[in-house]
C-alpha positions as CSV (number, residue, x, y, z in Angstrom):
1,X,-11.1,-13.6,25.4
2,X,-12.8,-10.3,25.8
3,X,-16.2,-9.4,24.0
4,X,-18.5,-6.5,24.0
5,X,-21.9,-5.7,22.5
6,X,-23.0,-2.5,20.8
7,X,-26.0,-3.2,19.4
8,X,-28.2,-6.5,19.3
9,X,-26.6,-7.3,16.1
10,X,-23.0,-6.4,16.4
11,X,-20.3,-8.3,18.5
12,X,-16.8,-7.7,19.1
13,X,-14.4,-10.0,19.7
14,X,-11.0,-9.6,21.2
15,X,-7.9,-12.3,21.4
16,X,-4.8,-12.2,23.0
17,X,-2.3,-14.4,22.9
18,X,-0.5,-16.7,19.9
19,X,-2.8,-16.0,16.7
20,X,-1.5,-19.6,15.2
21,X,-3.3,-21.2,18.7
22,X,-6.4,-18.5,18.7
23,X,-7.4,-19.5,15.2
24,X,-7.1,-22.9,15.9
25,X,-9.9,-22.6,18.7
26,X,-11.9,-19.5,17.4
27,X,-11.0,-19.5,13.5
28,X,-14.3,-21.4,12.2
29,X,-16.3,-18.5,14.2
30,X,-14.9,-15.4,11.5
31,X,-13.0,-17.5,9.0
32,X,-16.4,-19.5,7.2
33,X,-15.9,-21.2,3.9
34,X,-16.6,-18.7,0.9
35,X,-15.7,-15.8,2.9
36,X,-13.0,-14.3,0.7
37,X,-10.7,-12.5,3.5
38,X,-9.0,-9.1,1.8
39,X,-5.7,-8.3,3.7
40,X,-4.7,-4.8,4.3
41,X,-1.1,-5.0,5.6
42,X,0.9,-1.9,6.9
43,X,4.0,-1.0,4.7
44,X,5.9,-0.7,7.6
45,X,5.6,-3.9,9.6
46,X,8.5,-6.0,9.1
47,X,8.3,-8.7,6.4
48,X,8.5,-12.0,8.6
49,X,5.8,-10.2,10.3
50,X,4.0,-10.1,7.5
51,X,4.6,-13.7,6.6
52,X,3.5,-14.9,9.6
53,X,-0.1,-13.5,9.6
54,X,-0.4,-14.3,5.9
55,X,0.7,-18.0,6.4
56,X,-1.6,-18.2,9.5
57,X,-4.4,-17.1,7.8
58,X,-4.1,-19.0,4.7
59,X,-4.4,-22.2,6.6
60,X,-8.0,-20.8,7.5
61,X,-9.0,-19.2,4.4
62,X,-9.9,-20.8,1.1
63,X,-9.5,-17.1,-1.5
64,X,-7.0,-14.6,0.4
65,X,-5.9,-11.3,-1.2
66,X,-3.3,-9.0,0.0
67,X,-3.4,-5.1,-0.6
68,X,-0.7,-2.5,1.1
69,X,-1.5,0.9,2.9
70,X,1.5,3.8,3.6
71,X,2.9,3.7,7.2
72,X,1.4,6.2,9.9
73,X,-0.2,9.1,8.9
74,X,0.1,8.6,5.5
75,X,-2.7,5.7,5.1
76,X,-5.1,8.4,6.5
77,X,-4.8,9.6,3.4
78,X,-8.1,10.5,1.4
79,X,-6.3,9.8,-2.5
80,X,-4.5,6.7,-1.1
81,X,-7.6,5.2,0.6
82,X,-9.7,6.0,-2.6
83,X,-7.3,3.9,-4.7
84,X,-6.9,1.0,-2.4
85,X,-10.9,0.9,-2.5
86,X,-10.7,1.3,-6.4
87,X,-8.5,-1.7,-6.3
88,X,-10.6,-4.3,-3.8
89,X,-14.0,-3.4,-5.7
90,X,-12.0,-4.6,-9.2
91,X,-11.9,-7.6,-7.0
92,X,-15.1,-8.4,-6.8
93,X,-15.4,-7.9,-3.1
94,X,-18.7,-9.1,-2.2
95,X,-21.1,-7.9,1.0
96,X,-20.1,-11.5,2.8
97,X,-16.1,-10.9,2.4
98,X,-13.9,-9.6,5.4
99,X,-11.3,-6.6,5.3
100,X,-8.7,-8.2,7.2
101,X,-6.1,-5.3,8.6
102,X,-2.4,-5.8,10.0
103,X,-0.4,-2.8,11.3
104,X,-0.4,0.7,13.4
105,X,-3.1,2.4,14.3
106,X,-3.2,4.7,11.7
107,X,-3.7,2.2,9.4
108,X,-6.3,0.4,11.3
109,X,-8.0,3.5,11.2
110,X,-7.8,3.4,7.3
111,X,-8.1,0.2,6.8
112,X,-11.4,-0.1,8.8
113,X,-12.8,2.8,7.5
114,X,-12.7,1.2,3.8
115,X,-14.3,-1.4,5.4
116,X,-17.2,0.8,6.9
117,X,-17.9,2.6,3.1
118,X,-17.6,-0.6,1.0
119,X,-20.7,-1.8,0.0
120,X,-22.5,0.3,2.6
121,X,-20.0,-2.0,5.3
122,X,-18.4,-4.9,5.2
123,X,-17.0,-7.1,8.6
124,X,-13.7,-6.2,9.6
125,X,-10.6,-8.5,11.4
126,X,-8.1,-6.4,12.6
127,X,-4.5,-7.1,13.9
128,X,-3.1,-4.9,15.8
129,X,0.8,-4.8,15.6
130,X,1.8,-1.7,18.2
131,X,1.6,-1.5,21.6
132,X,-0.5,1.9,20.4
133,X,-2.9,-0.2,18.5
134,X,-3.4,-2.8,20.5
135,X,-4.3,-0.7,23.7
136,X,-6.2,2.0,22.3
137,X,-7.1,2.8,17.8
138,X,-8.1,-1.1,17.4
139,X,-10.9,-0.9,20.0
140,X,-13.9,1.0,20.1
141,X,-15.0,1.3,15.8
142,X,-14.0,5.3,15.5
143,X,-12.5,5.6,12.1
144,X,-11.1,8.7,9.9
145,X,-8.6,10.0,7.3
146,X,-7.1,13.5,7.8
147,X,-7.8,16.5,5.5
148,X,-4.3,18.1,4.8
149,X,-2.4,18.2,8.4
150,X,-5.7,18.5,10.8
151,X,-6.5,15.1,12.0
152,X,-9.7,13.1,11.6
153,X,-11.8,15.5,9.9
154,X,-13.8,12.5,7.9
155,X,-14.8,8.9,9.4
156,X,-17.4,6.9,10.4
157,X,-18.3,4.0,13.5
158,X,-17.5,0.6,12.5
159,X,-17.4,-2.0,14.9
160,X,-14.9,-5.1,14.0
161,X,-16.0,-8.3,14.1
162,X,-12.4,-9.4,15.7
163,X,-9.5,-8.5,17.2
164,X,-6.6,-10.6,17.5
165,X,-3.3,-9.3,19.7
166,X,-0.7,-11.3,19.6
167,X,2.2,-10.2,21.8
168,X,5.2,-11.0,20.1
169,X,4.6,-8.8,17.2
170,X,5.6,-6.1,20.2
171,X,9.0,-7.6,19.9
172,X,9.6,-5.9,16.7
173,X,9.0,-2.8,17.3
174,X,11.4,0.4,16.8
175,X,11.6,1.8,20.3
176,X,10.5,5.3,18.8
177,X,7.3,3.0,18.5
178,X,6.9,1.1,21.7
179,X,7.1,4.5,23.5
180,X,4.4,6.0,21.7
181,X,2.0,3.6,22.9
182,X,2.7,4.4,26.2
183,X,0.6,7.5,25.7
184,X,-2.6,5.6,26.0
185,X,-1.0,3.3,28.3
186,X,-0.6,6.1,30.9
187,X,-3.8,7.6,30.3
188,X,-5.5,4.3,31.1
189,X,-3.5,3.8,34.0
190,X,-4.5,7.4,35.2
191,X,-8.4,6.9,34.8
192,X,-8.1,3.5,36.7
193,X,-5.6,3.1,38.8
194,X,-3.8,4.0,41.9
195,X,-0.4,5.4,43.0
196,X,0.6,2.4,44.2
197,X,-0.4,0.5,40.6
198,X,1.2,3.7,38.7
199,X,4.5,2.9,40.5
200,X,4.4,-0.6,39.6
201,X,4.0,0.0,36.2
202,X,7.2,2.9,36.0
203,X,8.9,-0.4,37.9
204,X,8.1,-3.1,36.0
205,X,6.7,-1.5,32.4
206,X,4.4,-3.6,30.2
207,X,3.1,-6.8,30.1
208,X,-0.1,-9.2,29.4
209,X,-1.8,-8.3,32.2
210,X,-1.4,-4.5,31.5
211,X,-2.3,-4.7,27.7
212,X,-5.7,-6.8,29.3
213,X,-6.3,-4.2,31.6
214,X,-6.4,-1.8,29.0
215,X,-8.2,-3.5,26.3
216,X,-11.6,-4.1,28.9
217,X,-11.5,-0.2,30.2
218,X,-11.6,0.7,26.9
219,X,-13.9,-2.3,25.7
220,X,-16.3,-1.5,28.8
221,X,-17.0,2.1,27.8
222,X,-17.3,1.7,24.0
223,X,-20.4,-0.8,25.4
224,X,-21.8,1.8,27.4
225,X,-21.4,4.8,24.5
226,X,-20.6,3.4,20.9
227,X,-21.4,6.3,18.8
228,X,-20.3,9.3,21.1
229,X,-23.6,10.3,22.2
230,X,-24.0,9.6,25.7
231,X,-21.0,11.7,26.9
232,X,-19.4,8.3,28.6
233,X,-17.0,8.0,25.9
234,X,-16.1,11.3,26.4
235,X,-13.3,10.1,29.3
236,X,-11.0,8.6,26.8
237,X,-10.3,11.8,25.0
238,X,-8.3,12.6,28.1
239,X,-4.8,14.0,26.6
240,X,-6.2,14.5,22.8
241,X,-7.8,18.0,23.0
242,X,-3.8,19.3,22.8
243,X,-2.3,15.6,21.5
244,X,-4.0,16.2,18.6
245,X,-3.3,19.9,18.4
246,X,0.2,19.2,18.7
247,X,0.6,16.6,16.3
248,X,-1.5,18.3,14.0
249,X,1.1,21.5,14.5
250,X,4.4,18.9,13.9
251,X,2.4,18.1,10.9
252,X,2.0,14.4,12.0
253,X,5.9,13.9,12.5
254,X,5.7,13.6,16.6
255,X,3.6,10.4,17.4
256,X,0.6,10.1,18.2
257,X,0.9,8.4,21.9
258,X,3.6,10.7,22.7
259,X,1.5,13.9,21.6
260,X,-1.2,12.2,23.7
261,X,1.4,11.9,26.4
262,X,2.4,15.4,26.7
263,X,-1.3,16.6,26.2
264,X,-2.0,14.4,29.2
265,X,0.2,16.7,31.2
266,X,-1.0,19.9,30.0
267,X,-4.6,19.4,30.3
268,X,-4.0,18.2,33.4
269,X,-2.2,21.4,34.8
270,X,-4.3,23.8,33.4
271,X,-7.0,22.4,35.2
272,X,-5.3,22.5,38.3
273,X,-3.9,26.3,37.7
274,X,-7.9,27.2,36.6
275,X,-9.6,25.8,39.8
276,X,-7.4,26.6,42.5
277,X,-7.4,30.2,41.2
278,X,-11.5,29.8,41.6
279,X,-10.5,28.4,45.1
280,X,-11.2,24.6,44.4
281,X,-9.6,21.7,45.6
282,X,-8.1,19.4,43.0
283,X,-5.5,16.7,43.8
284,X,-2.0,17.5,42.2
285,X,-1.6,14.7,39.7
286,X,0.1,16.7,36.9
287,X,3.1,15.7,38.7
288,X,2.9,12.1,38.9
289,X,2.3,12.3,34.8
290,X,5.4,14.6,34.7
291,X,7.1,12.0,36.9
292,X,6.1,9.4,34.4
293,X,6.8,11.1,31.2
294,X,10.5,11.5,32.1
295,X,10.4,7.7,33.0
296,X,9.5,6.8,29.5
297,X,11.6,9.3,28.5
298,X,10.2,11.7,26.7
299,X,11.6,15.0,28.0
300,X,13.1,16.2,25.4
301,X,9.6,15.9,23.1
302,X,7.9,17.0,26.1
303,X,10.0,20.1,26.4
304,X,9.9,21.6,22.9
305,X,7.7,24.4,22.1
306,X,4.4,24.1,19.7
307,X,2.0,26.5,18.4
308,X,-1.4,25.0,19.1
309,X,-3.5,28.0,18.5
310,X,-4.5,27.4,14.5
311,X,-5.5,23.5,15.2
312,X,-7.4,24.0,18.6
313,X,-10.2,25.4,16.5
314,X,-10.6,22.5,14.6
315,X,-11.6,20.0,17.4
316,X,-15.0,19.4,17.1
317,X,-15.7,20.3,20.9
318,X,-14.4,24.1,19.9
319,X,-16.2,24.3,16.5
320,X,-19.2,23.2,18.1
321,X,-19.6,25.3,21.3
322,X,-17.1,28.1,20.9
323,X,-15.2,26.5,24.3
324,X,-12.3,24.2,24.8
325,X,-14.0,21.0,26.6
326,X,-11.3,18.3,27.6
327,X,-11.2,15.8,30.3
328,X,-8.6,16.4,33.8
329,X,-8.6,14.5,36.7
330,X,-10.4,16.1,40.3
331,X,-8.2,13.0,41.6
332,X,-6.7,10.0,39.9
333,X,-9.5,7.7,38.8
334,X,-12.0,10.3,38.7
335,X,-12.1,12.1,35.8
336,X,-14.3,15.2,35.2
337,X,-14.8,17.6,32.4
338,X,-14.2,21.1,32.0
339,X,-14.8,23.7,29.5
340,X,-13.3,26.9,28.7
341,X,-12.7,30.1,26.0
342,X,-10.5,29.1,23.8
343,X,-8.3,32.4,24.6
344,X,-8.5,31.5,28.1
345,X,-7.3,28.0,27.6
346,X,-4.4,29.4,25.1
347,X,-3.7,31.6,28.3
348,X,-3.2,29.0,30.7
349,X,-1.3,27.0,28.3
350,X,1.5,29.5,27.5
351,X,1.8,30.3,30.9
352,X,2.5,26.6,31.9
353,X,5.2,26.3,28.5
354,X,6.9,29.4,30.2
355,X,7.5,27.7,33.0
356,X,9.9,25.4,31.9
């Protein structure tokens, strides 16, 4: 079990391992009696999936009351998340219930923001069912639906009470999907690890230990910086200042982990091209994530040309300051920030797309 504090009054609990054996042993501590438990599931999980949670649950929970979100993108959005909460307040959802939320990360993201604005916030379970999710959108409270095609324009912190991963819901997964967790995967693996421990993974992929790994990086810095203010948090946006740009510019149809993947590269090399033209010396790592990327296979993604210009403006680090500010590594495992004019990044990025 991993647990992390963000305030003297809100604690996080993560699981891992079989939820029928993890409620057994931690059930009573989220599942009280007359807590009603409102079930968000993810459209696209398949149904013996969705059996399984429900049935596990139900042994635990006296008044249980499932609801549905779109798959992906589509949950994040603002008409469809209005109507779902429509629907649990004619339920009579009460202050002491629990959103209970089953799927991607995208619909985690909705789900737990309906739990953040209902009643002025309600506790949230959430059960993560991608690699994606599990490693990366069901930690840390960040929460947002999209506004038309730009990404996260309106959301709010909310901390879950729990987080239970089971592994074999990764079994079902479309590969499409697997891979696209392997985004935040890498980017982990980047900001901790060594060559040596990068190799291992490309040899021997993903496992328990791996998706542990992750969950306390990410656990350990949403303890040090829950709301975004100390500049700590900042690390994990490595990859999404042109992830998000380029998902935003395939209008949500390339995944998010492999948007983050290729952003990962990119960021990474304009760094490098930037300060060794100012005459500083910065370890080549864009080429280890290149290395990577076309072991997960995403070369042909990674290869395709995307117009990032209109939907650079519209991170919040651009908006605010008038600069590109995203994360690169001086060396791997040490990650440092950089800022730049937006034309100047645009620059650098065409000149490294013209490369290929």
């Amino acid at each position: 079990m991993i647990s992390y504090r963000t305030s003297q009054t809100t604690k996080t609990y993560i699981y891992i391992g079989n939820i029928e054996k993890l409620f057994d042993k931690y059930g009573k501590r989220h599942f009280r009696k007359g807590r009603k438990v409102h079930l968000l599931f993810d459209e696209g999980i398949p149904e013996e999936l969705k059996a399984y949670i429900y049935s596990n649950l139900e042994k635990h929970v006296s008044d249980l009351e499932t609801y549905f979100l779109p798959q992906g993108e589509n949950s994040k959005n603002a008409e469809t998340v209005i109507k779902l909460i429509r629907n649990i307040i004619q339920s009579q959802i009460k202050r002491s219930d629990i959103i209970a939320v089953a799927g991607g990360g995208a619909v985690l993201d909705a789900g737990n923001f309906i739990a953040s604005v209902l009643l002025r916030g309600v506790s949230s379970i959430l059960f993560p069912t991608t690699l994606l999710a599990m490693v990366d959108a069901s930690i840390g409270g960040k929460n947002a639906l999209n506004v038309d095609a730009i990404k996260n324009q309106v959301g709010t912190f909310h901390q879950p009470e729990a987080i239970f991963m089971d592994l074999q819901f990764l079994s079902t997964l479309p590969e499409e999907e697997f891979k696209s967790g392997l985004g935040e995967v890498i980017k982990t693996l980047l900001l901790t690890s060594n060559r040596n421990e990068i190799k291992k993974f490309i040899q021997n992929g993903v496992d328990v230990n791996l998706i542990e790994k992750c969950a306390r990086f990410k656990a350990k810095i949403v303890k040090q910086d829950p709301f975004e203010k100390k500049g700590k948090r900042e690390i994990l946006n490595f990859g999404h200042t042109v992830g998000h740009a380029i998902e935003s510019a395939t209008a949500g149809m390339l995944k998010h982990g492999i948007a983050v993947a290729i952003g990962l590269y990119y960021e990474q090399k304009i760094a490098e091209e930037y300060l060794k033209e100012k005459g500083e010396r910065i370890e080549n790592v864009s080429s280890l994530i290149y290395e990577l990327l076309k072991s997960f296979d995403v070369e042909e993604e990674f290869h395709k040309r995307y117009n990032i210009s209109p939907f650079l403006r519209y991170d919040k680090k651009v908006k605010e300051l008038g600069l590109v500010r995203f994360i690169y590594l001086e060396k791997l495992g040490k990650p440092r920030i950089l800022s730049m004019k937006e034309s100047e990044f645009l620059d650098y990025f065409e000149r490294i797309v013209n490369e290929f």
